[in-house]
C-alpha positions in Angstrom: 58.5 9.3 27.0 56.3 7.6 29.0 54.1 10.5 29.7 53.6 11.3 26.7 51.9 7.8 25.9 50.1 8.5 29.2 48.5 11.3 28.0 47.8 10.2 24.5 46.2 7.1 26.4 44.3 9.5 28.6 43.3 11.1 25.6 42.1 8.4 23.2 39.9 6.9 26.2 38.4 10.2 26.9 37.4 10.2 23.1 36.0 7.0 23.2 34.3 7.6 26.2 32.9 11.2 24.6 32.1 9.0 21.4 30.2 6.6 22.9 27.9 8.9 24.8 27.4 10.7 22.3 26.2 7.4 20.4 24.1 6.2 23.1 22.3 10.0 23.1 21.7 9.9 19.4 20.2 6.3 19.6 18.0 7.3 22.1 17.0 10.2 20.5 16.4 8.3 17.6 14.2 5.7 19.3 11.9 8.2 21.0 11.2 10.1 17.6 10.6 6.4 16.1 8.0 6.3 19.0 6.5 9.2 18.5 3.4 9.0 16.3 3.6 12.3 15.2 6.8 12.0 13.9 6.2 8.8 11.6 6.8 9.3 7.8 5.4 6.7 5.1 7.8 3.7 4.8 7.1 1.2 2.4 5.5 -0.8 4.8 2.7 1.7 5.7 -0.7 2.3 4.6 -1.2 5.4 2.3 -3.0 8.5 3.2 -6.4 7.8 3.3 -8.5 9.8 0.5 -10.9 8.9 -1.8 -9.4 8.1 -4.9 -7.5 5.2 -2.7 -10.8 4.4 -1.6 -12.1 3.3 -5.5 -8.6 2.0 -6.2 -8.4 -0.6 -3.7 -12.5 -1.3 -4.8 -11.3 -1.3 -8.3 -8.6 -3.6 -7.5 -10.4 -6.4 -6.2 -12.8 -6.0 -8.5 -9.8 -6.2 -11.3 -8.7 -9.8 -9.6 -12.1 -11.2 -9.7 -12.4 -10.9 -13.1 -9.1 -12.2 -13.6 -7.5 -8.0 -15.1 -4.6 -8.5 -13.2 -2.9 -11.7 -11.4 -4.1 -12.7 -7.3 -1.6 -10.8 -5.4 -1.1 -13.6 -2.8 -0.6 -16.2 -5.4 0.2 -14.8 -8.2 -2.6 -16.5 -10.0 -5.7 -15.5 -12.3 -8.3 -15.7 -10.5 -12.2 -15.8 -11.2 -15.0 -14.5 -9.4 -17.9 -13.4 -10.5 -19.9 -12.9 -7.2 -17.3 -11.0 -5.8 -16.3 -8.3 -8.6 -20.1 -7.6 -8.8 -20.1 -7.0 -5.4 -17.3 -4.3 -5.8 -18.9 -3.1 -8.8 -22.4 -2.8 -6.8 -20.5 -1.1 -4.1 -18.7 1.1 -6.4 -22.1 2.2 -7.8 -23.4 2.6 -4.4 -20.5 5.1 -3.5 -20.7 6.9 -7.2 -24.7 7.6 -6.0 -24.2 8.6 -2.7 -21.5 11.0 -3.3 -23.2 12.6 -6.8 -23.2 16.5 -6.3 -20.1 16.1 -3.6 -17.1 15.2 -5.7 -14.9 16.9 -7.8 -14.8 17.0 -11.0 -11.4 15.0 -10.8 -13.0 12.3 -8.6 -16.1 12.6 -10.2 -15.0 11.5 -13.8 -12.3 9.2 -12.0 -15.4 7.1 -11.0 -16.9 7.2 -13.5 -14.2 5.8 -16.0 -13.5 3.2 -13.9 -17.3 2.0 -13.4 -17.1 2.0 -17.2 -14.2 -0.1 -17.5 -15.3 -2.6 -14.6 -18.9 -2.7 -16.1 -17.3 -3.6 -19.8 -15.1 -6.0 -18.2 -17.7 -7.9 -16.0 -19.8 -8.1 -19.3 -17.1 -9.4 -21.4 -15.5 -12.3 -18.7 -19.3 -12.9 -18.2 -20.9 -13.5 -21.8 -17.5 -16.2 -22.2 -18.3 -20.0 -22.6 -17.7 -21.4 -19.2 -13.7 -23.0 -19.6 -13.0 -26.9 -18.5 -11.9 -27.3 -15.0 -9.4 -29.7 -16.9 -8.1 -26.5 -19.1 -5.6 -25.7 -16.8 -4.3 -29.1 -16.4 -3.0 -29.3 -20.4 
């Protein structure tokens, strides 16, 4: 009877030593494809694929915030600047120009509906009576 539990013994720690090796191999494996670069895949936490329409997006974004379209990321507060959605708008512009003839018709209409929208929204924010600094404070 007592061989019997000396070979089941024998047995379970050869299966826990088998299963343990075999852990430590996958984990390594796993770590060297997580340092690959080639092997990376998109998490949430990584930048998109570069391309163009990303490119006008993120203009059109900041654009958006400074003329208070859709709430400060950071803070989660309107915020108002003139200065600097022109500047995205004029860069926007500048891009739309220098790319005319090389676009498709996709992109091509893409930036063109949003310079549209920007330019009608920088008008509109702009042509407002200037609001109380003590407006926020009632």
């Amino acid at each position: 009877m007592t061989d019997d539990q000396g070979e089941k013994k024998i047995i379970i720690d050869e299966d826990w030593k088998s299963q343990v090796e075999a852990e430590r191999e996958e984990a390594e494996k796993k770590r060297q494809e997580e340092a690959s670069p080639e092997k990376q895949t998109p998490d949430a936490g990584q930048m998109p694929p570069a391309s163009f329409e990303m490119l006008i997006t993120t203009m059109a974004t900041e654009a958006m915030i400074s003329l208070e379209q859709i709430p400060h990321p950071v803070t989660g507060k309107p915020m108002q600047n003139l200065d600097h959605a022109k500047y995205f708008i004029d860069t926007l512009e500048v891009l739309q120009e220098k790319t005319k003839g090389n676009l498709t018709s996709d992109e091509e209409k893409a930036i063109s509906d949003l310079m549209h929208q920007l330019k009608l929204a920088f008008v509109a924010i702009q042509s407002q009576p200037p609001q109380p600094a003590d407006a926020d404070k009632q």
